[in-house]
Z-matrix of the N, CA and C atoms (Angstrom, degrees):
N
C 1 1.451
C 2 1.519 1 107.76
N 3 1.159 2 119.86 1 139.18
C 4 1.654 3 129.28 2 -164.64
C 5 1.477 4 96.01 3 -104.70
N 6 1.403 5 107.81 4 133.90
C 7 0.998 6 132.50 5 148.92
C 8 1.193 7 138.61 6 -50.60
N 9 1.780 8 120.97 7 101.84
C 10 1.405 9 114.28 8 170.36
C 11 1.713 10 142.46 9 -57.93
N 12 0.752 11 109.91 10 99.22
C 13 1.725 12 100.60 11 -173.94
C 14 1.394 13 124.32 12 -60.25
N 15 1.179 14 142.15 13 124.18
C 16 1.478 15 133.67 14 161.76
C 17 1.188 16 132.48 15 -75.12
N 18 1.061 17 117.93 16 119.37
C 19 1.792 18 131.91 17 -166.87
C 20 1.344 19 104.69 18 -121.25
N 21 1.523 20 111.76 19 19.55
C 22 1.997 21 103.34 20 161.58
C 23 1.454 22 134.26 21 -77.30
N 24 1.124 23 139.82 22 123.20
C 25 1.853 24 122.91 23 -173.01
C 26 1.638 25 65.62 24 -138.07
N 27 1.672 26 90.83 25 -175.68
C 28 1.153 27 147.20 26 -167.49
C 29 1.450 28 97.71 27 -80.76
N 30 1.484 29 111.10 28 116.11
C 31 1.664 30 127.65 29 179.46
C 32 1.596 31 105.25 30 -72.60
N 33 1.074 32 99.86 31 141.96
C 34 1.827 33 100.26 32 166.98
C 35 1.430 34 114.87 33 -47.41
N 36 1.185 35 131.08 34 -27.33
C 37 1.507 36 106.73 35 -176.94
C 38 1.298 37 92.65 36 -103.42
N 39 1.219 38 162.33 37 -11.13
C 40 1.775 39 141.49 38 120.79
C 41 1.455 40 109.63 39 -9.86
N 42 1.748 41 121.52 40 -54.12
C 43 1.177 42 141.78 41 -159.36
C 44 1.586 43 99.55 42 -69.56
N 45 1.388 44 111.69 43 -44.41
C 46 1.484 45 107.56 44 169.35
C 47 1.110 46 137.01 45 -98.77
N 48 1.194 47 134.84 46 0.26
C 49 1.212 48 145.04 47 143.29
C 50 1.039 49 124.48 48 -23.25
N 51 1.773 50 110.50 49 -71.30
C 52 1.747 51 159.50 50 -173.35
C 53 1.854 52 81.86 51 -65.53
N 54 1.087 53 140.49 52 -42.71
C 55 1.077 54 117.39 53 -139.42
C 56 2.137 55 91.24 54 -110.01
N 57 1.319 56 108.02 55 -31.37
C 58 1.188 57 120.47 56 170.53
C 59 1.638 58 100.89 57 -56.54
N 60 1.166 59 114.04 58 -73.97
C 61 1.261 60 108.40 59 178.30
C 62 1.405 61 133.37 60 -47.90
N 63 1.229 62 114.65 61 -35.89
C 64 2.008 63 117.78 62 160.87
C 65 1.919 64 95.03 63 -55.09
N 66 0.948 65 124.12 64 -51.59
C 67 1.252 66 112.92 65 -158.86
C 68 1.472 67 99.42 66 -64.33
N 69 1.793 68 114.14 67 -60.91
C 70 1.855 69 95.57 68 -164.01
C 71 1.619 70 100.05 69 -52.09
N 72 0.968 71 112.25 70 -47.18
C 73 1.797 72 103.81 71 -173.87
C 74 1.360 73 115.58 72 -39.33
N 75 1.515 74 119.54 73 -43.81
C 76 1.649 75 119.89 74 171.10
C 77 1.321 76 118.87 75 -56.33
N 78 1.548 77 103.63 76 -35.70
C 79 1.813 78 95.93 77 -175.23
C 80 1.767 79 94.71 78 -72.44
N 81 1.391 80 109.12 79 -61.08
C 82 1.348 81 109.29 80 -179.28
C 83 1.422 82 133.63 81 -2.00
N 84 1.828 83 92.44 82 -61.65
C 85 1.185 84 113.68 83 157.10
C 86 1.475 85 141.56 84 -42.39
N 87 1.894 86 91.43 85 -62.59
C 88 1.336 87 101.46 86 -163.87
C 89 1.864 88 95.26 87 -67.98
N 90 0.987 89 118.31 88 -46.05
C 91 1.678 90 133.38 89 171.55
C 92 1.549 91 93.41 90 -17.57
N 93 1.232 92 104.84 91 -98.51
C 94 1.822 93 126.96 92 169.86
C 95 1.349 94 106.88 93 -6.29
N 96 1.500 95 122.56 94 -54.45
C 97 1.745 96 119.88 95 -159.29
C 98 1.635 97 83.50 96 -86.98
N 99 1.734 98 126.23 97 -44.90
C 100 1.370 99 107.74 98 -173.59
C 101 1.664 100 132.44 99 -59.38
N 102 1.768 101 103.06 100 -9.23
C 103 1.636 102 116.43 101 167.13
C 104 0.910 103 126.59 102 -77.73
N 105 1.547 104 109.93 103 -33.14
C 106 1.693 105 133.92 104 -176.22
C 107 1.762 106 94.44 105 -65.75
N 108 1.238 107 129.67 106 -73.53
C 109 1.128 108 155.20 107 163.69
C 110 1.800 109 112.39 108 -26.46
N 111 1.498 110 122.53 109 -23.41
C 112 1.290 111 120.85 110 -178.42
C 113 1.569 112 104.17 111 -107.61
N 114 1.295 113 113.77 112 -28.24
C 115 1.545 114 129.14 113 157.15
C 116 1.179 115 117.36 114 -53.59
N 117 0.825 116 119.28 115 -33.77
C 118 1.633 117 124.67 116 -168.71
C 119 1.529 118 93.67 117 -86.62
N 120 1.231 119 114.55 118 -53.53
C 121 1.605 120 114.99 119 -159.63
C 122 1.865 121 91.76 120 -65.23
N 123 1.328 122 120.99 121 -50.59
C 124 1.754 123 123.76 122 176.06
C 125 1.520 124 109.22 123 -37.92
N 126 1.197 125 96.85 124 -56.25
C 127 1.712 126 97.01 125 -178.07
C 128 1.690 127 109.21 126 -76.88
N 129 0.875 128 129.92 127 18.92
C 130 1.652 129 148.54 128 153.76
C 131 1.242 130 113.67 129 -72.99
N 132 1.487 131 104.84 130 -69.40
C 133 1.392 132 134.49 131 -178.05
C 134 1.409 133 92.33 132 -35.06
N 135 1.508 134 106.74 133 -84.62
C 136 1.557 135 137.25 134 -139.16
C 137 1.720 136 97.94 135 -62.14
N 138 1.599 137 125.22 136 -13.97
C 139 1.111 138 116.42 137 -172.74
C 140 1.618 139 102.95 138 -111.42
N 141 1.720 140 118.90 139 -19.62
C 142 1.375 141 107.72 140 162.04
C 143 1.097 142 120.17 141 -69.18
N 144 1.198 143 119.93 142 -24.46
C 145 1.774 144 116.17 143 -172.50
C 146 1.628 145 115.82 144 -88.23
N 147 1.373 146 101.46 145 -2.07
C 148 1.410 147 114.50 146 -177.81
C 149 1.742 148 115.21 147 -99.58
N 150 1.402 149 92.71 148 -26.07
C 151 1.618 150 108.21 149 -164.61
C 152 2.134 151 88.78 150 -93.58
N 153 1.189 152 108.02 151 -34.37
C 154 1.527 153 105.75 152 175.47
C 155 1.607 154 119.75 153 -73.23
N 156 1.569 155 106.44 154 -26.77
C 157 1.701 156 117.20 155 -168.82
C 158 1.631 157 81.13 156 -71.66
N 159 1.641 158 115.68 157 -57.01
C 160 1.863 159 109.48 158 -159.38
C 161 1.692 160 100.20 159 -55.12
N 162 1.862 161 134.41 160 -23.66
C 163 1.215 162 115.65 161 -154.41
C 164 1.613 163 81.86 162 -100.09
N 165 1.240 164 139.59 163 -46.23
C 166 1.441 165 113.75 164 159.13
C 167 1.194 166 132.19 165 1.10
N 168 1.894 167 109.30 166 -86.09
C 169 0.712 168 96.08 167 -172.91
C 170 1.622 169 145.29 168 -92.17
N 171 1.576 170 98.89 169 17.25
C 172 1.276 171 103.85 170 166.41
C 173 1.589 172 118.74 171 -81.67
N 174 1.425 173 108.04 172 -39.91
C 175 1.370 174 106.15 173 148.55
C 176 1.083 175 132.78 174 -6.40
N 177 1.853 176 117.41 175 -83.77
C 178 1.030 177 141.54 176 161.96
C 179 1.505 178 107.97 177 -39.75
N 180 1.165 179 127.28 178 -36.15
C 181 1.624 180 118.19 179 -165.06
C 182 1.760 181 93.84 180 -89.07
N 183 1.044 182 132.70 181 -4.29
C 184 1.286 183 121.09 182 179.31
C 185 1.425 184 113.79 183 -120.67
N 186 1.599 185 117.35 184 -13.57
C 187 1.330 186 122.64 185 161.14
C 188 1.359 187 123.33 186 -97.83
N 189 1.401 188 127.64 187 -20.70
C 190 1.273 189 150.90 188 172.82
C 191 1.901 190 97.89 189 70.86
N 192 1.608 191 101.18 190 42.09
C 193 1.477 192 94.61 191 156.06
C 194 1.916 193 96.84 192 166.85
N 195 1.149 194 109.43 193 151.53
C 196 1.214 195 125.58 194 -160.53
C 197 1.745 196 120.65 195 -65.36
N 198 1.376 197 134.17 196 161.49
C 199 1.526 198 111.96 197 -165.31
C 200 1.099 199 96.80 198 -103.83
N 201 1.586 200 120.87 199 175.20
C 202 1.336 201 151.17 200 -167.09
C 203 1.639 202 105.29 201 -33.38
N 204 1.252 203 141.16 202 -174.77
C 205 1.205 204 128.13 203 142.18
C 206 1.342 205 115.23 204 -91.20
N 207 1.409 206 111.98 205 -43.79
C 208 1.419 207 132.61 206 -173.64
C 209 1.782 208 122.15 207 -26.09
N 210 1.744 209 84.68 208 -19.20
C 211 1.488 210 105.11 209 -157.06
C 212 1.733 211 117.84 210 -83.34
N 213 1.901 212 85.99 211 -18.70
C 214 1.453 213 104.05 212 174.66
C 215 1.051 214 118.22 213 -79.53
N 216 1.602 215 133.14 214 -14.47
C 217 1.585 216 134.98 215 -154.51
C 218 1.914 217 94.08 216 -94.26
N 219 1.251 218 117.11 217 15.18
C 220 1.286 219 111.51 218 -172.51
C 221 1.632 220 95.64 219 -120.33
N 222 1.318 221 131.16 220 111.59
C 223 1.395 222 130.90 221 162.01
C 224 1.554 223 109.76 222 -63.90
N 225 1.504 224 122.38 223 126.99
C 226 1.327 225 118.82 224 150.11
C 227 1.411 226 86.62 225 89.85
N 228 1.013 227 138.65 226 14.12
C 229 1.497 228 146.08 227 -176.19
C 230 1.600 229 106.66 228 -79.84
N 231 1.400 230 130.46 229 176.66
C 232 1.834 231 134.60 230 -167.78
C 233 1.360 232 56.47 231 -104.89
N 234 1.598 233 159.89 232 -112.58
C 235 1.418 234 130.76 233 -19.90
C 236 2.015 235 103.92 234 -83.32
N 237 1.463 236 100.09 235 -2.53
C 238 2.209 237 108.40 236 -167.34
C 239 1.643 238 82.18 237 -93.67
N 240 0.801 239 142.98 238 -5.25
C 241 2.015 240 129.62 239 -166.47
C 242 1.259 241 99.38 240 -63.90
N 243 1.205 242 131.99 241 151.85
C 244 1.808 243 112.67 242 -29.76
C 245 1.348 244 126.00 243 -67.18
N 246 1.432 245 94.13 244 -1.17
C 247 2.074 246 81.44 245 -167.81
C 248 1.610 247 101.44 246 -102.93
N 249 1.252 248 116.49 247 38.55
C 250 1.540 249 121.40 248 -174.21
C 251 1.629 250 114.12 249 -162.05
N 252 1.205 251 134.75 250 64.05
C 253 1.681 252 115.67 251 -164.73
C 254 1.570 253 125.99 252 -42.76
N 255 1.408 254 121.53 253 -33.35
C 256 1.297 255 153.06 254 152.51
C 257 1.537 256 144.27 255 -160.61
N 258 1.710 257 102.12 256 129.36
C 259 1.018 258 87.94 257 -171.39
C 260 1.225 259 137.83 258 -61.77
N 261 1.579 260 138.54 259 178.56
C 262 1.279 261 119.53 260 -160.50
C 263 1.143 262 80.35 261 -147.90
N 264 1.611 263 95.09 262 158.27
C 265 1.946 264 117.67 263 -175.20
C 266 1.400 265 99.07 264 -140.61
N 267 1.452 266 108.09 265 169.87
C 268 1.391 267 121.38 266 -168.62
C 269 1.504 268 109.72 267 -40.77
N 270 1.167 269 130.98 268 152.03
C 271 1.017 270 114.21 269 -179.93
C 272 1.637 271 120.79 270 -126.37
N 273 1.490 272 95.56 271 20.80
C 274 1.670 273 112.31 272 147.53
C 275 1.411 274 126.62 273 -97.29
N 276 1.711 275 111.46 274 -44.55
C 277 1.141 276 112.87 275 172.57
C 278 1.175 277 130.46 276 -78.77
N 279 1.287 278 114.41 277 -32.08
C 280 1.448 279 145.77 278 169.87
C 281 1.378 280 117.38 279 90.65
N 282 1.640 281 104.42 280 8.20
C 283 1.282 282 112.77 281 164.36
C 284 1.210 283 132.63 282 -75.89
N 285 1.430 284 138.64 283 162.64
C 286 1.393 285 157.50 284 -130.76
C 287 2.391 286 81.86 285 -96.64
N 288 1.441 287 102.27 286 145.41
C 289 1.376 288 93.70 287 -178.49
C 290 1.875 289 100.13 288 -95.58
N 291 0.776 290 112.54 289 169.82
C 292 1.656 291 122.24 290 -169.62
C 293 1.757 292 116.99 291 -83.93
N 294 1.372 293 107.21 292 91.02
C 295 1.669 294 96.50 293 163.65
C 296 1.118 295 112.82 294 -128.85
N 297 1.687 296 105.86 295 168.70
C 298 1.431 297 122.54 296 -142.96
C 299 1.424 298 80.82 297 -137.24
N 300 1.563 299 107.06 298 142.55
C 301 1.615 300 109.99 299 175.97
C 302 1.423 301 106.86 300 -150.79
N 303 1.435 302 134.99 301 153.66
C 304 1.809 303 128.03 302 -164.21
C 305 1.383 304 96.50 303 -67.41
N 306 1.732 305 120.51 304 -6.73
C 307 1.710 306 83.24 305 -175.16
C 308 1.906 307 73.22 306 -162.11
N 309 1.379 308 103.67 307 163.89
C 310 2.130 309 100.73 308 -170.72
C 311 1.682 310 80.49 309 -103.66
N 312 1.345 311 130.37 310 -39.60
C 313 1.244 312 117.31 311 -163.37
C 314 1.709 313 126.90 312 -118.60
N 315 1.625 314 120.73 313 14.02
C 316 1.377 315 149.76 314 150.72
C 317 1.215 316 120.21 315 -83.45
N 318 1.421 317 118.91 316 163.15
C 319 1.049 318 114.26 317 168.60
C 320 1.679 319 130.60 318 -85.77
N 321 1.030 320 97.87 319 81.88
C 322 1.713 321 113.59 320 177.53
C 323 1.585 322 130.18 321 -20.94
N 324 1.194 323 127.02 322 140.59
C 325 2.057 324 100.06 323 -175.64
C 326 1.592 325 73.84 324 -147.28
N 327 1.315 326 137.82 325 42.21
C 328 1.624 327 142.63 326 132.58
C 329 1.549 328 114.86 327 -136.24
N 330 1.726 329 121.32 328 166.71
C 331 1.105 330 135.74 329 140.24
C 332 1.013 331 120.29 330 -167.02
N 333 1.237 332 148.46 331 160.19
C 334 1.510 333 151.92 332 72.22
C 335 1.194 334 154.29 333 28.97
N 336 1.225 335 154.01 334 84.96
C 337 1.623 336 134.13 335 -157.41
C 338 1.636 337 72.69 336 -128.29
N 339 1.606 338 108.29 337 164.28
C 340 1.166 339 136.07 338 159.41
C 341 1.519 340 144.52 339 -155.53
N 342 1.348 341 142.73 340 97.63
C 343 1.200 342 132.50 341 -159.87
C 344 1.504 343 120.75 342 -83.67
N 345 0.997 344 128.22 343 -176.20
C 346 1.813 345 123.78 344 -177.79
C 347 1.787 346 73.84 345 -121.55
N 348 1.457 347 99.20 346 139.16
C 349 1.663 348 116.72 347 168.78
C 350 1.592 349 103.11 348 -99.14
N 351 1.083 350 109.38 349 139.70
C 352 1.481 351 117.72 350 173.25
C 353 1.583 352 110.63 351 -82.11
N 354 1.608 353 133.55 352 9.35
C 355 1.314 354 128.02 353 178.80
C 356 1.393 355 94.82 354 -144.59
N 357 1.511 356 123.74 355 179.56
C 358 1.124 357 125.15 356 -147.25
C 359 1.554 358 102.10 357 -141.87
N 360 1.327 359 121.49 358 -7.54
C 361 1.427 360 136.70 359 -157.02
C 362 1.737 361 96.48 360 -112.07
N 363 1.026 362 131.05 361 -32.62
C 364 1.390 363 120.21 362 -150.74
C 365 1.120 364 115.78 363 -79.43
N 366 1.175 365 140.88 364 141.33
C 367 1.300 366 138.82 365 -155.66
C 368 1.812 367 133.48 366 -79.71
N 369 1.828 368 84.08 367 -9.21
C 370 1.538 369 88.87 368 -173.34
C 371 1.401 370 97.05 369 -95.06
N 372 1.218 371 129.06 370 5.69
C 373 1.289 372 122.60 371 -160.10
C 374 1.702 373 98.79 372 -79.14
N 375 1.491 374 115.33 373 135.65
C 376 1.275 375 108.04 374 -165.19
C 377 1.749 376 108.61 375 -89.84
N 378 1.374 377 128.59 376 -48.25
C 379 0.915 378 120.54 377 171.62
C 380 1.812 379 96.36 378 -165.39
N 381 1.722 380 94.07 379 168.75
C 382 1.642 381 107.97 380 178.83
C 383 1.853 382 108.43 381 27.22
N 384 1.930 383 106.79 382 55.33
C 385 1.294 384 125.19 383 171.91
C 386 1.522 385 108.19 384 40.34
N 387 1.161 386 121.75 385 61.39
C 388 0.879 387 140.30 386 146.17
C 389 1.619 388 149.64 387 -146.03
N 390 1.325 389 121.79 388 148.87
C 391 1.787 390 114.94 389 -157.88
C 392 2.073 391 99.79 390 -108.39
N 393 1.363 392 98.42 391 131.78
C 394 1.507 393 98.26 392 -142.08
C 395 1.918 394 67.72 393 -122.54
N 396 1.679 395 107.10 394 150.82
C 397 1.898 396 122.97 395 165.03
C 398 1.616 397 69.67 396 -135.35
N 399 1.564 398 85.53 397 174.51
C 400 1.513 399 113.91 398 162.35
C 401 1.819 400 108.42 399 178.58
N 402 1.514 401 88.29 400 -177.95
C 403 1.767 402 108.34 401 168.81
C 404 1.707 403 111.67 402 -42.38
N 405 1.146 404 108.43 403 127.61
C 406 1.420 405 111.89 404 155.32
C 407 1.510 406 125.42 405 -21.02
N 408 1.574 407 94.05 406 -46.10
C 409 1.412 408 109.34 407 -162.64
C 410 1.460 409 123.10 408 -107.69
N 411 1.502 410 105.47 409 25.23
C 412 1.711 411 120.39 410 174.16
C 413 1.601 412 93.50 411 -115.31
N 414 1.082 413 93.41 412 115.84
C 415 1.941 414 90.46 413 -178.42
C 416 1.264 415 112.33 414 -108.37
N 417 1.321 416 121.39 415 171.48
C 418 1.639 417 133.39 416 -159.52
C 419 1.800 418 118.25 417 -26.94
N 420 1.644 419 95.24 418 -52.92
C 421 1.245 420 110.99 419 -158.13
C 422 2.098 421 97.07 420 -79.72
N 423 1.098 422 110.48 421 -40.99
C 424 1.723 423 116.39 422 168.65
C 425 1.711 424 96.92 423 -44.89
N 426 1.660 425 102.26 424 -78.82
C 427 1.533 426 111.03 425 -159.14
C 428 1.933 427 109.54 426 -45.94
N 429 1.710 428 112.76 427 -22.46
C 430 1.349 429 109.07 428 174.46
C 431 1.445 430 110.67 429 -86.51
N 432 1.635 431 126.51 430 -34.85
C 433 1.416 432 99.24 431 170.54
C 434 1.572 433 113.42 432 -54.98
N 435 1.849 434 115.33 433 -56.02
C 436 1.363 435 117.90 434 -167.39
C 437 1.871 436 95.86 435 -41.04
N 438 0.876 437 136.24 436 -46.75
C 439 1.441 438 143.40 437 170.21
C 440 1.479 439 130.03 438 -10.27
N 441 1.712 440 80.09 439 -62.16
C 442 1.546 441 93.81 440 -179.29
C 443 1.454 442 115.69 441 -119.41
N 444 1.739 443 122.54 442 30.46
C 445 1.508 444 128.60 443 107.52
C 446 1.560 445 85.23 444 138.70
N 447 1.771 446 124.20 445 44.37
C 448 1.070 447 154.51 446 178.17
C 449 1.847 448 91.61 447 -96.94
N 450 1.902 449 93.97 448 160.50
C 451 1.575 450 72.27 449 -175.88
C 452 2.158 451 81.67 450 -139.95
N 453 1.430 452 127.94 451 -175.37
C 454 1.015 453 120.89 452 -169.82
C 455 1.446 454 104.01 453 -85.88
N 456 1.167 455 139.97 454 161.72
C 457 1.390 456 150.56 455 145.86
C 458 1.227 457 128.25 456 -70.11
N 459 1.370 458 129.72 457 53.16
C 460 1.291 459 115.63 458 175.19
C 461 1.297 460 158.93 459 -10.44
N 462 1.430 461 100.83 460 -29.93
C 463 1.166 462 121.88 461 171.50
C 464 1.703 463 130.78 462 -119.32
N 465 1.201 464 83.36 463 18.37
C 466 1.515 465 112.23 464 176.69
C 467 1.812 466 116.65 465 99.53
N 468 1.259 467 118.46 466 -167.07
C 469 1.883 468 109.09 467 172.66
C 470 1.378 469 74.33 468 -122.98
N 471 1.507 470 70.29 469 150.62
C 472 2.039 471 108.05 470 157.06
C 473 1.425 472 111.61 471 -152.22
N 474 1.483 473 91.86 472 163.10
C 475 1.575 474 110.10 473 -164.01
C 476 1.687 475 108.05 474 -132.20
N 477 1.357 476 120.45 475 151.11
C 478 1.324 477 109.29 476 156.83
C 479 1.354 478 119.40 477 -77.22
N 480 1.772 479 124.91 478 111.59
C 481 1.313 480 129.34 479 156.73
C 482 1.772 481 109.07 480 -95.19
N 483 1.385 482 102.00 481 143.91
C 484 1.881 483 117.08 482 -172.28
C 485 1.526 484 117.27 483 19.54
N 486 1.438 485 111.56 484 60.51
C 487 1.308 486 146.23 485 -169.84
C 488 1.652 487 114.67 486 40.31
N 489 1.535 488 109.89 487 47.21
C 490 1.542 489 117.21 488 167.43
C 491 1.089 490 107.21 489 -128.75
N 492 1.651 491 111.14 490 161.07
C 493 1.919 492 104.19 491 -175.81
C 494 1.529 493 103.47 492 -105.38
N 495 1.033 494 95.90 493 137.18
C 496 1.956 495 107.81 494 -158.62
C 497 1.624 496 101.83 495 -112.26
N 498 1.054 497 125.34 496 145.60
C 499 1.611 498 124.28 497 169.74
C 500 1.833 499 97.89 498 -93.36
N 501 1.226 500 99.32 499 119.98
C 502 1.300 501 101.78 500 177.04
C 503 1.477 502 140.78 501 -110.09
N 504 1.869 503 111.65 502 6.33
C 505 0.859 504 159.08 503 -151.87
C 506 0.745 505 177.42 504 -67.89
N 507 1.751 506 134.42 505 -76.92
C 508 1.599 507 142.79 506 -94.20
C 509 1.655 508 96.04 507 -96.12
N 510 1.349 509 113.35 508 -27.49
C 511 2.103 510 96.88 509 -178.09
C 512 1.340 511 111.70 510 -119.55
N 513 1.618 512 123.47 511 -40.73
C 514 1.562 513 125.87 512 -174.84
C 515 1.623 514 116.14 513 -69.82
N 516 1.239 515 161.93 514 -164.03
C 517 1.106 516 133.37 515 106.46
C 518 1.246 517 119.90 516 -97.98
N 519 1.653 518 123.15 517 149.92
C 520 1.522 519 111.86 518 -157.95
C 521 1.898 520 97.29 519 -96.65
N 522 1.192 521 90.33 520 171.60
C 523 1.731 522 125.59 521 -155.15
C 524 1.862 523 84.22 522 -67.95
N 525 1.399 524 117.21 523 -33.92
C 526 1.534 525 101.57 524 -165.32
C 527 1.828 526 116.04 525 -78.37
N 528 1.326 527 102.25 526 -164.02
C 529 1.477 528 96.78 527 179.33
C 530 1.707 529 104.08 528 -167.08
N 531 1.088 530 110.73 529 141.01
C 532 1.564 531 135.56 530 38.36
C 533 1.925 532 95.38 531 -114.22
N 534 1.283 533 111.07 532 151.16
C 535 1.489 534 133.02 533 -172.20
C 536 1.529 535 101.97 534 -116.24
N 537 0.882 536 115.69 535 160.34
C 538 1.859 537 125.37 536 -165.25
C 539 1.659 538 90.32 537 -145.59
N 540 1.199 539 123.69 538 152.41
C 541 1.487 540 140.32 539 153.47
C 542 1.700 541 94.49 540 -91.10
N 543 0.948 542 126.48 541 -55.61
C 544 1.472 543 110.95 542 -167.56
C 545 1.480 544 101.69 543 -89.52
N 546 1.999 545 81.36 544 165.55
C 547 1.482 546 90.77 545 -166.10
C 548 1.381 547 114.44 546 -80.59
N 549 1.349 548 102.57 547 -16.24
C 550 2.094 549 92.91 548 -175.62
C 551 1.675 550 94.45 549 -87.67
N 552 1.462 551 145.25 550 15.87
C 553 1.212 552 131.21 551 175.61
C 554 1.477 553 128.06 552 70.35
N 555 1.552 554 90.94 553 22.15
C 556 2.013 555 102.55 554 -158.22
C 557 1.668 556 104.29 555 59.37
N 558 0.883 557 135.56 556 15.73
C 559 1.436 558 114.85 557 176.87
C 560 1.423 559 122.81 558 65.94
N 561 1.853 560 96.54 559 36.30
C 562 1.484 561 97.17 560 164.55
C 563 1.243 562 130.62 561 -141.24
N 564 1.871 563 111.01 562 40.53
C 565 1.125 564 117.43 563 177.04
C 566 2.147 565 94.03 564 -78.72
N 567 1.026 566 122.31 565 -26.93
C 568 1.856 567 98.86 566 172.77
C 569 1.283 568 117.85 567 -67.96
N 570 1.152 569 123.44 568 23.96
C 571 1.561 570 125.82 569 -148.08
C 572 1.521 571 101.83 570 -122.27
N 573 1.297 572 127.84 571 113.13
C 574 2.044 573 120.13 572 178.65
C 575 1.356 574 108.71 573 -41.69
N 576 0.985 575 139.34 574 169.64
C 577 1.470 576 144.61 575 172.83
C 578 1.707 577 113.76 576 67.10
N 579 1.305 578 126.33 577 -9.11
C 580 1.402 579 117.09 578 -171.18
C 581 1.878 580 108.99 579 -99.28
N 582 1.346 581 103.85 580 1.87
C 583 1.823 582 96.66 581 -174.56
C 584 1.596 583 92.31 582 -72.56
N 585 1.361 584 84.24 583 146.50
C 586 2.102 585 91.76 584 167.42
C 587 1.115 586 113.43 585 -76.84
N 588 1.460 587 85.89 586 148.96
C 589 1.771 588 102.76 587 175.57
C 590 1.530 589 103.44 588 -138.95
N 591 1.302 590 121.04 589 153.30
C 592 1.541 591 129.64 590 -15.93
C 593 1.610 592 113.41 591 -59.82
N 594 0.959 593 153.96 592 162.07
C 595 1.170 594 170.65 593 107.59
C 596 1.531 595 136.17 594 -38.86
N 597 1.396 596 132.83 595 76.52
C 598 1.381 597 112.37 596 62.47
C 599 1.925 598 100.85 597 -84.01
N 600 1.108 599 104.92 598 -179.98
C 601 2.182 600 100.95 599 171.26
C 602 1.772 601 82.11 600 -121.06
N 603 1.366 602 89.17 601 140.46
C 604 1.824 603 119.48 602 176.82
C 605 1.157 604 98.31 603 -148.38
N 606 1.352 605 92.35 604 155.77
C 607 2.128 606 110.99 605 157.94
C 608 1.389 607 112.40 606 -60.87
């Protein structure tokens, strides 16, 4: 009696199936380690900008005003010593992190720092994916215009009240509008449309 031989394997579309499926699992994967990996870099972020706001402001408490900006464009730089061993920059890009101060070459008594977050979900992120410290003295409603691509007034806001330009001001910016950084208002409190509204203007 003769022996049957078996000549069955695995059909090409078995073949692709099996082979579709190894792949989503790889991205799956590789996906997974690339979240792990953007987390990690956030919680980087979130502790340089925290560990630089505390050498600020001791800074500030012993100079009674904030340092240069210039000082930030140097990664790994002295310019925070003693209250900083080096500064630190992103530590994906390896670029310098972003601050904003009332003046780059005075002595400043606000700022700003801000990082770009590599995720989009996390909760500290303050706005337009990014994790924002600052001055004591830029409060909620400032740090959300500066936010959404507003910048500080140095010299306080003003507004046209009963067609004069008024400082209305000096740290918050108030809820009304239209607001000026400078003090003459651009030269358009004679102008229809420029009196503030609502009336009275507050922070």
């Amino acid at each position: 009696m003769s022996k049957i031989k078996s000549t069955e394997g695995f059909t090409l579309i078995e073949i692709l199936i099996v082979t579709t499926i190894l792949a989503i699992l790889g991205i799956a994967l590789l996906l997974g380690q690339q979240a792990q990996i953007r987390k990690g870099y956030d919680a980087v972020r979130k502790s340089d900008l925290e560990n630089i706001r505390i050498a600020l402001e001791h800074y500030f408490s012993d100079k009674g005003c904030y340092p240069l900006q210039a000082i930030f464009n140097v990664c790994g730089g002295p310019g925070l010593q003693p209250y900083l061993a080096a500064i630190p920059c992103d530590p994906e890009t390896k670029q310098p992190y972003t601050i904003k101060l009332e003046s780059a070459t005075t002595c400043s008594q606000k700022y700003y720092l801000y990082a770009n977050a590599g995720t989009s979900t996390d909760p500290d992120i303050t706005c337009n994916a990014k994790y924002y410290v600052r001055s004591p003295n830029v409060s909620d409603s400032e740090l959300y215009s500066i936010c959404m691509g507003e910048s500080i007034c140095k010299n306080g806001y003003h507004a046209c009240i009963l067609g004069a330009c008024q400082l209305v001001s000096i740290a918050e910016k108030p809820a009304c509008a239209p607001i000026f950084c400078e003090s003459n208002c651009q030269n358009s409190c004679d102008l229809p449309g420029f009196e503030v509204d609502p009336q009275p203007c507050t922070p």
